[in-house]
N, C-alpha and C positions, 0 to 999 in steps of 0.2 A: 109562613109559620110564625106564633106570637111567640114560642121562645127556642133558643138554641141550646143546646146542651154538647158541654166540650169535652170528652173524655179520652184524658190524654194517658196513655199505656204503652209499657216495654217489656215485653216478653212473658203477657199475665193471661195466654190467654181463657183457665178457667175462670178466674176475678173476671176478664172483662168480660165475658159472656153474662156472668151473673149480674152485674152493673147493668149489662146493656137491659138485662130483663127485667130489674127492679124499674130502669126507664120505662119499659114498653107496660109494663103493669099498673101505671099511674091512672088515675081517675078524670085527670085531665091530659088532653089525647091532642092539641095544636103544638108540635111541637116537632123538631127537627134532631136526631143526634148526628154528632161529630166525632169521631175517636180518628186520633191521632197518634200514630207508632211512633214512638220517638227510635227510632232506629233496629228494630225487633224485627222478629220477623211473623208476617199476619197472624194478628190472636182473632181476630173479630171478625163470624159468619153470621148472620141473620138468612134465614128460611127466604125462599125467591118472595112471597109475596110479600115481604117484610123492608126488602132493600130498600125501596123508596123514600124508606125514613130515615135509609142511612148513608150518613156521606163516609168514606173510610178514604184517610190518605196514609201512604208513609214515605217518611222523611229521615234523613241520614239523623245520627245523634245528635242531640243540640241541648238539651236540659226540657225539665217540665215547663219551666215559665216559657220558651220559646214555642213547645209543642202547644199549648194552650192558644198563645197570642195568632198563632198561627190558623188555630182552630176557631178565633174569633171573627178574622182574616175574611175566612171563607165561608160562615154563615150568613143568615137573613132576618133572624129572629128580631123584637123587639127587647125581648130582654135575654138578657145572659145567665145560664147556669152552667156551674161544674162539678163534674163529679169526678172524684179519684177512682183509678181503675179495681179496687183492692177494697171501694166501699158501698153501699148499698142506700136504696133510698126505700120509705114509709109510701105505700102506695098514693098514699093522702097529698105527699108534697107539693107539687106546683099547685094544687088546687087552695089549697091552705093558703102557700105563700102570694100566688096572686089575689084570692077575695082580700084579704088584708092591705097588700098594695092599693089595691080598688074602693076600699074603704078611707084610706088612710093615704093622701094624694100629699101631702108634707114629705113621704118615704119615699126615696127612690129606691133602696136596699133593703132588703131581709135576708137572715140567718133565721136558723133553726138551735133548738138543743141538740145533743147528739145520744147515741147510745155506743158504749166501748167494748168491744170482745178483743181479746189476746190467746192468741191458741184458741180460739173457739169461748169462751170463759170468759162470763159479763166480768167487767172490770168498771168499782168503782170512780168517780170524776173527784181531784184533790179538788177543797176547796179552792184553793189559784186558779184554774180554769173555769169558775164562776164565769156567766155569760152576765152581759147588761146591754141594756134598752136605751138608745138616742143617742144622746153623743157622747162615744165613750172614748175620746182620742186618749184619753189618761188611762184608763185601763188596758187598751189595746199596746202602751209602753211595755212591759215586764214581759209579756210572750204572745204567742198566738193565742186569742180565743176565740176566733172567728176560722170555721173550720171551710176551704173553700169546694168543698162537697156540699158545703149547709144555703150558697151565698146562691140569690137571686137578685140578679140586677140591669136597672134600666142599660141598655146596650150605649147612650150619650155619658153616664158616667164612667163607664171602664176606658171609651175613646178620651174621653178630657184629661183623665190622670196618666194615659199613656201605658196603660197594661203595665202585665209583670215585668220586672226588669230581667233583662237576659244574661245578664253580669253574674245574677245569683244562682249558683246549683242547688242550694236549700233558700228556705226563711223567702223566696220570691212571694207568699202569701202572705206573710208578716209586715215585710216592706208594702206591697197595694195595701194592705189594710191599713196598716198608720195612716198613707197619704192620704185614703180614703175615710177615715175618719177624724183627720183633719179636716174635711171641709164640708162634711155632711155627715146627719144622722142616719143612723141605722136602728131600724127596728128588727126586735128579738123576737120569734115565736117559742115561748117555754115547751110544747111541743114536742117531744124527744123525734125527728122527723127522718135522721139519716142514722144507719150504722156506720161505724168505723171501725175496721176492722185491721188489728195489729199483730207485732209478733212474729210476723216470715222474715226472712235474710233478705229480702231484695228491699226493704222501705229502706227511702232517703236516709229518715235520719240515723242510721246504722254503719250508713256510710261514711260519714264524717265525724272527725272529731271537732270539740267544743263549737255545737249551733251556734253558741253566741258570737263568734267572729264571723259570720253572717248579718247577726242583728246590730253589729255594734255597726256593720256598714250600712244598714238599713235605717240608723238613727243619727249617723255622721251625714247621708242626704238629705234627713230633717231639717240640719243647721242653715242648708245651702237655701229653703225656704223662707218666707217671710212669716215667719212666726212670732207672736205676740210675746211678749217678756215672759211672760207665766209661761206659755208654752215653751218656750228656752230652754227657762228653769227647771222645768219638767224635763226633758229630754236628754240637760245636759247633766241632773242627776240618776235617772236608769244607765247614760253612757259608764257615770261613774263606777255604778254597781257591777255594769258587765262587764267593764276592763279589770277593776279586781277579779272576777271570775276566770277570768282568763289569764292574770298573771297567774295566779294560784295553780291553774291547770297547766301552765306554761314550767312553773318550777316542779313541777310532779312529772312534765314529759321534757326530758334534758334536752332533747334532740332539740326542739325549737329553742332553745335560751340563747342561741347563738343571734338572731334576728330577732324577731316575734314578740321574747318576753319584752326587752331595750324600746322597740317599737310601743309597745303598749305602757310601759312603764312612764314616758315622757306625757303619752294621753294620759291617764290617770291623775299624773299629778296635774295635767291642765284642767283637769275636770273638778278637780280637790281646791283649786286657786283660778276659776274662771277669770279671765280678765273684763 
């Protein structure tokens, strides 16, 4: 198979079924899926003559980045795709994303545009979630905008940077995407090519409060890298910005001021007075 596609899902199983079909609907047809229960119980049937395409494991609870890495694990493909259980893909996708790979031998990665429904109900894109083209490690600072339902990529980059971290319960796509665009460009198809579909009680980020104590760990691993002064400087000014976010949100929920705020308070001002 030239690509693998990892769909990693808990307990979704009309979304996954839908996913699995927006897969099987694609224009281009070499390709392998994977879904991955992260500890649910089986959402994912394919019709008998259909199984072949599909490898289905489940696995006790462990988070998305593990169930993915996992899904990596155990494919064959040449390059890697993922799709979230809850989104859907443009029949055209892999077709689009690999002639453009194949045109354009500089890329090992491609992203798409997205489209946004909530409740069913297209939902505009804020400006901040602007996508961009090549190397965008400075834009990829501030938040995700590389959606990992959109990402197709050579199977030797996701091995080199070491997959998603498993530490993270959120932002694990945030984190590979810095590292990854620290050291390589990534090409954009403006393309609107995957839906994303939001708005039900079981997404991540609904789960957790303040995302950003996720990212501010996903940019404190930055430091630990050998990054250029300017990239420093960059890093260590978004840190800035998300530990004020988070003091802020830390004196608005009392309960944490006993650790949490004091903990962030010391970063912040080391971020304000870099040594």
């Amino acid at each position: 198979m030239l690509v693998s596609i990892i769909i990693p899902t808990y307990n979704r199983p009309e979304f996954t079924q839908e996913a699995i079909a927006s897969v099987l609907a694609q224009t281009f047809q070499d390709f392998e899926i994977i879904v991955v229960e992260d500890g649910g119980g089986m959402t994912a049937r394919l019709p008998d003559h259909q199984t072949t395409r599909l490898k289905y494991f489940r696995r006790p609870h462990q988070g998305v980045a593990a169930a993915r890495n996992f899904g990596v694990s155990v494919s064959t493909g040449k390059y890697l795709a993922f799709l979230d259980s809850d989104d859907l893909w443009d029949r055209k996708k892999l077709e689009k994303q690999l002639a453009y790979l194949a045109a354009h031998p500089e890329f090992k990665i491609c992203y798409t545009n997205e489209k946004w429904l909530r409740n069913g109900e297209h939902l505009n894109q804020l400006k901040k979630h602007q996508k961009y083209h090549g190397l965008i490690f400075d834009k990829c600072l501030p938040l995700c905008i590389v959606s990992a339902s959109s990402i197709l990529m050579e199977r030797e980059v996701f091995h080199e940077l070491g997959g998603f971290d498993e530490s993270l319960p959120v932002c694990e796509d945030y984190d590979l995407w810095l590292r990854m665009s620290l050291k390589y460009p990534i090409a954009f198809l403006e393309e609107k090519l995957i839906v994303k579909r939001g708005g039900h009680a079981d997404q991540l980020s609904h789960k957790y409060w303040g995302m950003d104590r996720f990212r501010v760990e996903a940019l404190e691993k930055l430091l630990k890298l050998n990054l250029s002064s300017e990239q420093k400087k960059m890093v260590m000014a978004e840190l800035h910005k998300k530990y004020q976010i988070l003091l802020d949100g830390c004196w608005n929920r009392r309960k944490y001021l006993s650790w949490l705020y004091y903990k962030l308070r010391r970063k912040w001002r080391r971020t304000t007075h870099p040594t």
